[in-house]
N, C-alpha and C positions, 0 to 999 in steps of 0.2 A: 504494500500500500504506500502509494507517495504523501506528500504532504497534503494536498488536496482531498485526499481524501475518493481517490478515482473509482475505484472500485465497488467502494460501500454499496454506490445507487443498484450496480447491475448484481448483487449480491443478494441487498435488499429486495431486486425485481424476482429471482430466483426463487429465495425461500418464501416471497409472498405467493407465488404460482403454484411452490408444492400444498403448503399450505391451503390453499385457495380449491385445491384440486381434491387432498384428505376430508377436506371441510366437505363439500361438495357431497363427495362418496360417503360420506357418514351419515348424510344428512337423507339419502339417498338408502344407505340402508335401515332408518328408523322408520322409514315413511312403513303404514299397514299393508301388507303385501305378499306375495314372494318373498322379496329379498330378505324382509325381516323373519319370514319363518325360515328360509336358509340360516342365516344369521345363527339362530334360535336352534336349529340341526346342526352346526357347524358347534356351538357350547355344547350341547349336548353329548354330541361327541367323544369332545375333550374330556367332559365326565364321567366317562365311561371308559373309556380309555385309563385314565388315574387308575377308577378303584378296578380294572384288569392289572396294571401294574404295581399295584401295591398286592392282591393275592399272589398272584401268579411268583412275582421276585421273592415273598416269601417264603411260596413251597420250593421253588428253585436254589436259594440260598440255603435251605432246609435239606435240600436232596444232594449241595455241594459239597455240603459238609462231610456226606459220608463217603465222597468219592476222591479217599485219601492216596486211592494207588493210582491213579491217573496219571498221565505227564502236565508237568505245569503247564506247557501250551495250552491244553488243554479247559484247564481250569481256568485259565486268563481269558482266555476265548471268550467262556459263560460266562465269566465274570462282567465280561464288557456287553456282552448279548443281555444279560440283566437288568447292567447300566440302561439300556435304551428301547427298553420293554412299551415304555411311553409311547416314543415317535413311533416304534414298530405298532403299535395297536390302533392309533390313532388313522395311520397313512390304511391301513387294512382296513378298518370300520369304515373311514371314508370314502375309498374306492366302491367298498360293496356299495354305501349308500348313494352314490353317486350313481352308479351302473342301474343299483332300481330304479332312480327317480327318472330315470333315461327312458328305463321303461312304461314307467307309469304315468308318467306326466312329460309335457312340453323341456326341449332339452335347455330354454331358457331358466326354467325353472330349477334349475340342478348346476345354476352354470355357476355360482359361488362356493358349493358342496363340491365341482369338482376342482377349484382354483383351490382353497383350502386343502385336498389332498393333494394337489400339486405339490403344494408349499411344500405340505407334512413332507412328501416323500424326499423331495428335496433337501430338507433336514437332516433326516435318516442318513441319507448318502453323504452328505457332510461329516455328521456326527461319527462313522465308519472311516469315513477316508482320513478323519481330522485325528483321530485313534492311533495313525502310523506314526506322528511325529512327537518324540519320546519327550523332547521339552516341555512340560507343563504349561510355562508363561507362552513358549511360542504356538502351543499345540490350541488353548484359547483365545488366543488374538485373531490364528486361521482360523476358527470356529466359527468366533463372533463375525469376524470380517464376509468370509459366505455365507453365512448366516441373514445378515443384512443383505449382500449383495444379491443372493435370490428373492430375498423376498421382496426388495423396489424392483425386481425386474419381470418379477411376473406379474405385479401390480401395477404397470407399468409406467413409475415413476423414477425409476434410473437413470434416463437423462438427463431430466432436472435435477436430482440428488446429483449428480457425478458434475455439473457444471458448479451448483452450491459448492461444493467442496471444493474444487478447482481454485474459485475462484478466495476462498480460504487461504491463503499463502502469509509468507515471509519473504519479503527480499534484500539478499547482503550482496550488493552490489550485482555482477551477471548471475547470482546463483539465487534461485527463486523456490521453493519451499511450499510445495501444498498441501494440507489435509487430505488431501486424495494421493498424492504420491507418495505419500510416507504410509496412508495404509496400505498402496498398492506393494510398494514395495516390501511390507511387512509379509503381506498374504503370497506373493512370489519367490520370497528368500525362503518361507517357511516352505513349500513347495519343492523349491531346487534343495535347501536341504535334506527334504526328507528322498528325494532321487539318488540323492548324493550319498546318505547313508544306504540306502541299499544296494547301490552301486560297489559302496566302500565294506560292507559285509560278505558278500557275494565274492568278490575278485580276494577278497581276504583271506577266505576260508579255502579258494582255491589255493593261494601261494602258499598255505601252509600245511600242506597236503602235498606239497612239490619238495621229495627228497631230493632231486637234484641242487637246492639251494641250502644253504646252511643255515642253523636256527637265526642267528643274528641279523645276517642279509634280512631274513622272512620280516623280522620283527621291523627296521629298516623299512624296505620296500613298503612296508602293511602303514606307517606312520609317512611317512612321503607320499604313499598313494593318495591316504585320509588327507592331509595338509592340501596336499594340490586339491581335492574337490571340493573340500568345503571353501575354499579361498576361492575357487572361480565361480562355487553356486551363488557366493555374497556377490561378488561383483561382479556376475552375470546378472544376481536380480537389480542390484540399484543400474545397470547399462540397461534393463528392458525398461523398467519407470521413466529413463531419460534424465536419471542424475549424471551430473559432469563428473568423471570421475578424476580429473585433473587436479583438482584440491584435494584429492586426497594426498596427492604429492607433498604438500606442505603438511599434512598433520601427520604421514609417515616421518618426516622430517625430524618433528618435535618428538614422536615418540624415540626416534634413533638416540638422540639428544640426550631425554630421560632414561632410554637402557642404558647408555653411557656414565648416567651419573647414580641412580637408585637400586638400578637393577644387573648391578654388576654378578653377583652369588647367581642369579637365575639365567644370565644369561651364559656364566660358564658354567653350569651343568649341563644347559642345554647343547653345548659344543662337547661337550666331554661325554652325553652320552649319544652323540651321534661317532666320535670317536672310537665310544668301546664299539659300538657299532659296526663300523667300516674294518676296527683292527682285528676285530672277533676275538677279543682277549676273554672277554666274560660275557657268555650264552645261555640262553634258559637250559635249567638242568645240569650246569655247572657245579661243581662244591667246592665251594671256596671257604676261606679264612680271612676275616680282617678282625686285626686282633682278637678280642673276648669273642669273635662272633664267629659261629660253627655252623652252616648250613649250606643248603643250596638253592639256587636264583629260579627264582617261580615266575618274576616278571620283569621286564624292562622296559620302562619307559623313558619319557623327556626330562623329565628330573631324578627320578631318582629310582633305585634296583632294590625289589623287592626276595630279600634272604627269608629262607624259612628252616628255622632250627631243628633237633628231633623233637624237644619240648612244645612243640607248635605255635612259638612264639612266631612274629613276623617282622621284620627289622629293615625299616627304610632306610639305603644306605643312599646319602646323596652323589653323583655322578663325580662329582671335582674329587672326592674324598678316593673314589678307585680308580682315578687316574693319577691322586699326586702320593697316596699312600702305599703302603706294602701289601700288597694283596697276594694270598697264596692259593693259588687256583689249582686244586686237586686233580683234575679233570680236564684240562688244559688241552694237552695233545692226545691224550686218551686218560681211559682211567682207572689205568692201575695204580693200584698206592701201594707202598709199603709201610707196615709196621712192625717196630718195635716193641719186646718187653724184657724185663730183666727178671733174673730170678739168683738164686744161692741154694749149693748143696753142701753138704758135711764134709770134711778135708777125708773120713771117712770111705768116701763115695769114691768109684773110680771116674773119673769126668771122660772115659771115654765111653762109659758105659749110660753116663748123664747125657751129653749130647745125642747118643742115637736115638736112645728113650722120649730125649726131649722133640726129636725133629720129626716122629713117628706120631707122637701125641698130636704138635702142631698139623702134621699132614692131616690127620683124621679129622678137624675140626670140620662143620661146614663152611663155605665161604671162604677159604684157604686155597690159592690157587694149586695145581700140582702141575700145570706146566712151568711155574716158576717156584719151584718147591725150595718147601722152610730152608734155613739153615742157622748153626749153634754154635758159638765162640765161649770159651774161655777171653772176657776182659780184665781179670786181677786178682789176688788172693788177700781176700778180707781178714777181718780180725775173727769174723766165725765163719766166715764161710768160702768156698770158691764159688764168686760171679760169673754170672754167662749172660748173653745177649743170645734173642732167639728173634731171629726174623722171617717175617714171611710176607707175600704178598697176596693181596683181593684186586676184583677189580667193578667192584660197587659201593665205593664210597657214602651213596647217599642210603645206602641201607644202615649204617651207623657205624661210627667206630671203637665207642667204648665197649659195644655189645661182643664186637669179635674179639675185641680185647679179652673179656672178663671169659666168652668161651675155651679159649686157648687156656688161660690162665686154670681152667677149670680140667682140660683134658690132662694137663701137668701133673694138677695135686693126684685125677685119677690114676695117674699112671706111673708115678712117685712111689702113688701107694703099692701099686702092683708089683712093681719089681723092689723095695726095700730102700727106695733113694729118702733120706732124710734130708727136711728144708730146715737149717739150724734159727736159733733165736740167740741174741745175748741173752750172759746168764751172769751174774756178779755175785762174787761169795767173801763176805766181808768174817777178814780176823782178827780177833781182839788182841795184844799183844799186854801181854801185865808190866807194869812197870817197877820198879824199885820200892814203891810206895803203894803197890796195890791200885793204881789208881790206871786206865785204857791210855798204852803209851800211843800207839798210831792206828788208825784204820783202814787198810790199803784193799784195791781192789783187785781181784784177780777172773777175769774174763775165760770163757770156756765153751765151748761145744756144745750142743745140748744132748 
């Protein structure tokens, strides 16, 4: 609007017309008649309709309840089918009514019974198609927005509405701002995105079914794919509306600006996990270590990789933190690991007969490889015992490590026992020493065997 004020009059001529034209039709449907018993069929209806959907939703809701084994699609399906029990009864009721009045009477007579289930069905299809798009806020704005735009269109005051709103605007300098373009554009973004997401589910679920690529790539590919579409459906929908998209060159600008100064942390994760990315250092299904943390990578995304413990804890690790830290990736080039454990026999024992015992015992555990079978060192001779080291290798880390640990350590004691190998313990035997005077000259200790 300029200073004058240019617009106002032909705005004011608009909404006086629709007006003018509601007024009219309303006046038109009070008069004694037809219309008003349409009218009066068309309420009637709607009441009837209700109290079907208030029964009906709640033997339905009733009979949900006990259909525990079902797949959730399933159940979501009804659930939504229930939600809109309403429009479905309503567009039904009125059809049938419509069709008899066709037959029974003049088809002028039935002509607002059948523009009324117009509507409804119209509705209906909205209410269903408006269902796919998972945003809440945006999934109602396209609701309401066709919602409206059916119904001035089949009443047929859309042109006038569409010029009212038009003529609605803001102007900042060549860039001009209407009430009708910002809804159009709302009801179109909501549109292309919901194409967009099924586009981006679909090609997804293929790449990740394509062993020929590596989990990371997938993960990659699947997050560049999404990024590209949702970024062309936005601005594909404001280029259909006929916004300039040229300024947005400048508020990219100011944003560049601002991730330079506020958004430093976010914006290096987001480089560090397209990094682990591309370098494929850390993959879904990894087991890795950073520090105190033991698990393996269940997700990764733009900020941060999601570790999952044996305890089922879940532990967001931010992207900068396993690029500048020590990460020890279990699973890396494959995934075999070795472990260690230590143990002590009796000076007693003969340690050649310890070693075999012991690398027999480790072989037979489960989970113990036997193409890279245990083997048994003597590392030093203690104050009670002779030390060994016993290794062997697995190669399923994410099945756990302390477990195979504690089993090996278990087939040991078994098999200790079976052949006579004793695991010694300190033992300390304190002597009283008498003194001159009767009185404890020293207490010394003397270690042993057990």
């Amino acid at each position: 609007m300029d200073e004058d004020g240019e617009f106002a009059i032909p705005l004011q001529s608009e909404v006086l017309t629709i007006w003018q034209q509601v007024e009219s039709y309303l006046d038109g449907l009070m008069q004694p008649g037809w219309r008003l018993w349409q009218v009066l069929i068309v309420l009637g209806l709607v009441a009837v309709a209700y109290l079907l959907r208030r029964v009906v939703a709640e033997v339905m809701t009733r009979w949900m309840r006990g259909q525990t084994g079902r797949p959730k699609w399933q159940l979501r399906s009804l659930v939504i089918l229930r939600n809109r029990l309403g429009l479905i009864f309503f567009a039904v009721l009125a059809w049938a009514t419509y069709l008899l009045m066709q037959e029974l009477t003049w088809p002028s007579r039935s002509y607002l019974v059948g523009l009324a289930a117009t509507i409804g069905t119209a509705w209906m299809v909205v209410s269903f198609i408006a269902r796919l798009i998972r945003n809440p806020f945006l999934r109602k704005i396209v609701s309401w927005g066709l919602w409206i735009y059916v119904t001035l269109f089949y009443l047929g005051i859309w042109d006038e509405a569409r010029e009212a709103l038009d003529l609605l605007a803001l102007e900042f300098g060549e860039v001009r701002l209407s009430v009708l373009g910002i809804l159009t554009a709302i009801v179109v973004i909501g549109v292309l995105f919901f194409v967009a997401r099924f586009v981006s589910q679909t090609t997804a679920a293929r790449i990740q079914r394509n062993e020929d690529i590596s989990p990371s790539m997938r993960v990659l590919v699947v997050k560049m794919l999404q990024t590209v579409l949702y970024a062309g459906a936005f601005f594909i929908g404001l280029k259909a509306v006929g916004f300039d998209l040229t300024g947005l060159a400048v508020l990219s600008g100011a944003i560049g600006v601002g991730l330079g100064f506020g958004l430093q942390k976010v914006v290096s994760n987001l480089v560090s996990g397209v990094i682990i990315l591309l370098d494929k250092s850390i993959k879904p299904g990894d087991v890795i270590s950073l520090g105190e943390t033991f698990g393996w990578v269940t997700t990764l995304t733009a900020r941060y990789v999601s570790i999952t413990t044996r305890d089922g804890k879940e532990y967001l690790i931010p992207n900068e933190d396993l690029i500048t830290g020590q990460v020890v990736n279990w699973s890396h080039s494959n995934s075999f690991v070795r472990l260690d454990i230590f143990f002590g026999t009796a000076y007693g024992d003969d340690p050649h007969v310890v070693r075999r015992v012991a690398i027999e015992a480790a072989a037979g555990a489960k989970r113990v490889l036997s193409l890279r079978p245990p083997v048994c060192h003597i590392v030093g001779f203690g104050d009670s015992s002779v030390d060994y080291i016993l290794r062997f290798w697995i190669s399923d880390p994410t099945e756990g490590l302390t477990n195979i640990r504690g089993n090996v350590y278990l087939a040991l004691w078994d098999a200790f026992q079976a052949n006579g190998i004793s695991i010694p313990f300190p033992q300390r035997e304190v002597k009283i020493l008498e003194g001159a005077d009767g009185a404890p000259a020293a207490i010394g200790p003397d270690d042993g065997p057990a």
